[in-house]
Legacy VTK file of the C-alpha trace (Angstrom):
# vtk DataFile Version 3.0
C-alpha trace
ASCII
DATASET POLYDATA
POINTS 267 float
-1.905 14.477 18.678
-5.107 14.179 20.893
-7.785 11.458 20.466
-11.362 12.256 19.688
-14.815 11.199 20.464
-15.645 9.115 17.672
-19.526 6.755 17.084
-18.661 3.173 18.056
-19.326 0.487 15.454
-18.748 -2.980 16.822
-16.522 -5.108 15.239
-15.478 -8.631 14.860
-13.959 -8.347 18.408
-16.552 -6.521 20.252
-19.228 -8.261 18.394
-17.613 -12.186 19.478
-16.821 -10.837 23.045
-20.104 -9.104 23.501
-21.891 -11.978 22.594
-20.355 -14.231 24.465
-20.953 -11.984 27.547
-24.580 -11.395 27.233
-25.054 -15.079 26.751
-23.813 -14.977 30.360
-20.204 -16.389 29.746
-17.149 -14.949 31.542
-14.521 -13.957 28.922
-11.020 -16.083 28.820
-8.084 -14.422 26.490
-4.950 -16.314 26.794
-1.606 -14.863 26.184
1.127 -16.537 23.893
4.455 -15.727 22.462
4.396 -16.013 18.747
6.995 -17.666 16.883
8.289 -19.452 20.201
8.647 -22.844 19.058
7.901 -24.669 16.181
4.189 -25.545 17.926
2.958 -22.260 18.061
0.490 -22.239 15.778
-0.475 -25.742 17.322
-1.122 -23.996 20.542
-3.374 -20.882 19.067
-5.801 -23.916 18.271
-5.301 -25.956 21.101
-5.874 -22.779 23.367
-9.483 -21.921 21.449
-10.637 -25.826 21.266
-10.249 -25.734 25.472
-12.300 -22.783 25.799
-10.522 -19.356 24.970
-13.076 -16.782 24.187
-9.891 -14.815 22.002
-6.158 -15.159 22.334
-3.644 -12.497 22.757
-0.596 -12.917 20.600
2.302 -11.375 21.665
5.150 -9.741 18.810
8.347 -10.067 20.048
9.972 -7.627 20.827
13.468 -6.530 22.008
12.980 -3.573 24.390
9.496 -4.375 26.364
8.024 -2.096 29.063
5.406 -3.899 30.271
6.488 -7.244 30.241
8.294 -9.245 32.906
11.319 -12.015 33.344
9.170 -14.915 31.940
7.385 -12.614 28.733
11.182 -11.399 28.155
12.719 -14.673 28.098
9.552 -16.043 25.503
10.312 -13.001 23.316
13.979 -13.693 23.221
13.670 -17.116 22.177
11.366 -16.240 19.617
13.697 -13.354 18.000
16.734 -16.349 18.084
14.287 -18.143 15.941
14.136 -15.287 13.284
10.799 -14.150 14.222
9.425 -10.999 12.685
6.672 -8.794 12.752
6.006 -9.917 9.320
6.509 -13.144 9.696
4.082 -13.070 12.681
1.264 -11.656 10.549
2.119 -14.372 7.485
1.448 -17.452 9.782
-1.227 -16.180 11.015
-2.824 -15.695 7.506
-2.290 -19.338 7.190
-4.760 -20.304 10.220
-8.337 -19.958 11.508
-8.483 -20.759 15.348
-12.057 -19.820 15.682
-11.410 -16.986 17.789
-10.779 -13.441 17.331
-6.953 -13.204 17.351
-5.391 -9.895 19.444
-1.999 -8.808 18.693
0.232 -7.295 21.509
2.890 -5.132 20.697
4.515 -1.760 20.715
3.951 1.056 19.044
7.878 1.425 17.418
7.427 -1.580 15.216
3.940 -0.370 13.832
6.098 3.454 13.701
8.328 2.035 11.544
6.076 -0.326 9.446
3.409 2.868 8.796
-0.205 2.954 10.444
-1.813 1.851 7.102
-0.094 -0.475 6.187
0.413 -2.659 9.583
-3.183 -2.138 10.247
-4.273 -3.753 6.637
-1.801 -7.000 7.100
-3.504 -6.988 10.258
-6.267 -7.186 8.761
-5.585 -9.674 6.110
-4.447 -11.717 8.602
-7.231 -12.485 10.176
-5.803 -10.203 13.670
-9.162 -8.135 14.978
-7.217 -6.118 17.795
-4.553 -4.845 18.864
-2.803 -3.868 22.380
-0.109 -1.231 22.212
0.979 -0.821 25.846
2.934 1.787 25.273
0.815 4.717 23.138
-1.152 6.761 25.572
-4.388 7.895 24.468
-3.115 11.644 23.963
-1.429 9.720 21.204
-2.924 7.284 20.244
-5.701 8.924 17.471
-3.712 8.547 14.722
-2.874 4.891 14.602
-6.488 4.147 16.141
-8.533 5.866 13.245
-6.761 4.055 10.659
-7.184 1.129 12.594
-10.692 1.200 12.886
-11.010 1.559 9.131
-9.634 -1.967 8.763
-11.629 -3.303 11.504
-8.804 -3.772 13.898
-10.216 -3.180 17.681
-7.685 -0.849 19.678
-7.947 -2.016 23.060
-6.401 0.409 25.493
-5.482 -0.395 29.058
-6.486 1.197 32.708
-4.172 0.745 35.300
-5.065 1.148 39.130
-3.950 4.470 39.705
-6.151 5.901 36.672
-7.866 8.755 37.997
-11.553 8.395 36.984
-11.928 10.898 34.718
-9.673 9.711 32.541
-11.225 6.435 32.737
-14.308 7.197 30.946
-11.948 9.221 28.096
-10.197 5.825 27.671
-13.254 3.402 27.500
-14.864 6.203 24.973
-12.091 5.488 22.773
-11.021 1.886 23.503
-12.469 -1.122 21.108
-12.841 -4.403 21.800
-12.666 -4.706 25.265
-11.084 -2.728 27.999
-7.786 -4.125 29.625
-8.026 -3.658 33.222
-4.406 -3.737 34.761
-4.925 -5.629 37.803
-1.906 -4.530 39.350
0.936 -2.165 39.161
4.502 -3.192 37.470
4.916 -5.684 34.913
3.813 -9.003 33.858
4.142 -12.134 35.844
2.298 -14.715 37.841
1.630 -14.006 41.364
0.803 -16.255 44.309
-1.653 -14.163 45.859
-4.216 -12.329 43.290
-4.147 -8.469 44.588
-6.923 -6.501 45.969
-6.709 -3.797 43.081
-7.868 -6.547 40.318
-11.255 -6.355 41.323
-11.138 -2.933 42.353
-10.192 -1.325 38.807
-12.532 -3.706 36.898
-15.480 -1.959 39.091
-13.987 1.475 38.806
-14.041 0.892 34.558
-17.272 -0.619 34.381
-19.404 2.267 36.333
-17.672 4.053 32.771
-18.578 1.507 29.561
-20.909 -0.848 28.525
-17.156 -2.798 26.947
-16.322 -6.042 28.293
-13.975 -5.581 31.078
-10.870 -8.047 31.373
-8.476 -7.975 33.651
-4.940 -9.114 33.358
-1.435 -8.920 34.791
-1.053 -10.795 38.149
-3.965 -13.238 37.071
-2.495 -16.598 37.366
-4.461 -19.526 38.693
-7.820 -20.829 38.032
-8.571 -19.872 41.654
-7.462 -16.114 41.165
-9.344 -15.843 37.266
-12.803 -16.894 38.974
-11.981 -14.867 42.129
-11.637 -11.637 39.144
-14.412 -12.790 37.220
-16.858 -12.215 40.130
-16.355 -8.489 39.468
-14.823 -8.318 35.845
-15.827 -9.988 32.148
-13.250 -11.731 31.994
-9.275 -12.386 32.153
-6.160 -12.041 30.373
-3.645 -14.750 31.409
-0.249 -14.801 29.968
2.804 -15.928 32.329
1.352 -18.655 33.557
0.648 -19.959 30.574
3.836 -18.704 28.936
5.861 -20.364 31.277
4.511 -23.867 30.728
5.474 -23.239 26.990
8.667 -22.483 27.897
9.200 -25.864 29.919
8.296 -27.504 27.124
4.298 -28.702 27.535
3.331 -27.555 24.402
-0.385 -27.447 23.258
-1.477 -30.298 24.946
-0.076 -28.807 28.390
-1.423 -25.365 27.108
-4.963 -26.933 26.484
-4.715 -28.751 29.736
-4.187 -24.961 31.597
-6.325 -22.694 29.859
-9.288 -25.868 30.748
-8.404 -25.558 33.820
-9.189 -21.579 33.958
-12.732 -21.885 31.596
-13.857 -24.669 34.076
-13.198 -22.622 37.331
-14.265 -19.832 35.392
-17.981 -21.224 34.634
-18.642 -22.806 38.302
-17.437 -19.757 39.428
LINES 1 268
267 0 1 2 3 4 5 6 7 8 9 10 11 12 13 14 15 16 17 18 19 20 21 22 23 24 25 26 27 28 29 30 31 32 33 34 35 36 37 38 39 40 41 42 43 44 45 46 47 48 49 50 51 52 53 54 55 56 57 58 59 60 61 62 63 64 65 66 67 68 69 70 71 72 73 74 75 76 77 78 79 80 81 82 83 84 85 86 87 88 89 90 91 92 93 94 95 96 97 98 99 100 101 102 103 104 105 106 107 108 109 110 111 112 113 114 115 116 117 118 119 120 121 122 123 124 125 126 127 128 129 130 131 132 133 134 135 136 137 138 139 140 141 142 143 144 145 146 147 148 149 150 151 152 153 154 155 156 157 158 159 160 161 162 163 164 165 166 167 168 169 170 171 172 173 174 175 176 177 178 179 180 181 182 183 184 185 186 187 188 189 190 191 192 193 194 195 196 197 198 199 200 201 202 203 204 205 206 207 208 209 210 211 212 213 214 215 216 217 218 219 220 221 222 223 224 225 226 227 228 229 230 231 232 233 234 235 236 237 238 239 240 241 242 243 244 245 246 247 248 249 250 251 252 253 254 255 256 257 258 259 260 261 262 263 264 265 266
């Protein structure tokens, strides 16, 4: 199934992100686990009162691609706890953060669940995009038109080694944002922020008018400013992750994700 050129109507998403942008604000998503620990919900709202521009919730799940050793571990805590897809979507019916929520996850648990329906719960729960790492955009039509009916952003990522063309294909159909890959293989926090982050957020934004935010390898106040000199905005997730997983909970998350919106807006 191919994707197809389609008139862009903004949505809650792209509306809150662009806005934020023009106002001349760098964009800050955070990444969490859902259904970690019992203070997961208590961290979407800590994470939006120190600054998060929209969070990134991540479904656990039991075969990831994309995800590295400190992601994996997050998601397989989570699925000891009993955590579900639809149990994901019911808590986070039951809160209002603020911020446009993102859901990350892949595409055979929205497969299984049916396009419509996973797309309304989203919907009804208050989620306004989704990230499916692994459905390319020759395939990704199907799920993204019904999406867009229910006002659910598909945000698609480009990775370094995107050739250009298909770079502008992507951004035509992505919503939301674009998710710049900052650098090739999976997630996890590096101590030196590589050359290609800034280089792909240029390469995408001589193709969209999108906010551009770049994540994977983004992992110190230091390295999201360094980004943001080029890109929108970042997407920071093991860092963050990994403090969970120690045990900070939302007052240690708060206490990080300040620490990226401050660097952030001197930068």
């Amino acid at each position: 199934m191919s994707a197809s050129p389609t008139i862009r109507t903004p949505g809650t998403l792209e509306s809150a992100l662009l806005t934020r942008r023009d106002a001349g604000h760098k964009l800050l998503i955070p990444y969490i686990t859902a259904g970690l620990d019992d203070e997961w919900l208590l961290v979407l709202e800590a994470l939006a009162g120190a600054g998060a521009d929209a969070i990134e919730v991540g479904v656990p799940f039991s075969d990831p691609m994309i995800d590295g050793a400190v992601i994996q571990e997050s998601s397989l805590r989570a699925l000891e706890r009993g955590t579900t897809p639809e149990g994901v979507l019911a808590d986070l019916s039951r809160v209002d953060v603020g911020v446009p929520l993102v859901v990350m996850t892949y595409y055979n648990l929205i497969y299984r669940a049916g396009h419509a329906r996973i797309a309304g719960a989203m919907h009804q729960s208050g989620v306004r995009g989704a990230i499916i790492p692994d459905l390319p955009l020759e395939e990704v039509g199907g799920w993204a038109a019904v999406a867009d009916l229910e006002d659910v952003a598909t945000v698609l990522l480009v990775a370094p080694s995107t050739p250009d063309e298909r770079i502008g294909a992507i951004c035509e159909r992505s919503r939301g944002f674009v998710y710049a890959v900052g650098r090739m293989g999976v997630t996890g926090e590096q101590a030196v922020l590589a050359d290609s982050a800034r280089e792909v957020a240029g390469r995408i934004q001589a193709h969209t008018d999108l906010p551009v935010c770049v994540g994977i390898g983004v992992s110190t106040p230091d390295q999201a400013a360094t980004v943001c000199e080029v890109a929108d905005g970042v997407v920071v997730g093991s860092a963050l992750v990994r403090r969970l997983l120690e045990g900070r909970g939302p007052d240690g998350a708060a206490e990080f994700v300040g620490s990226l919106r401050a660097a952030m807006d001197a930068g």
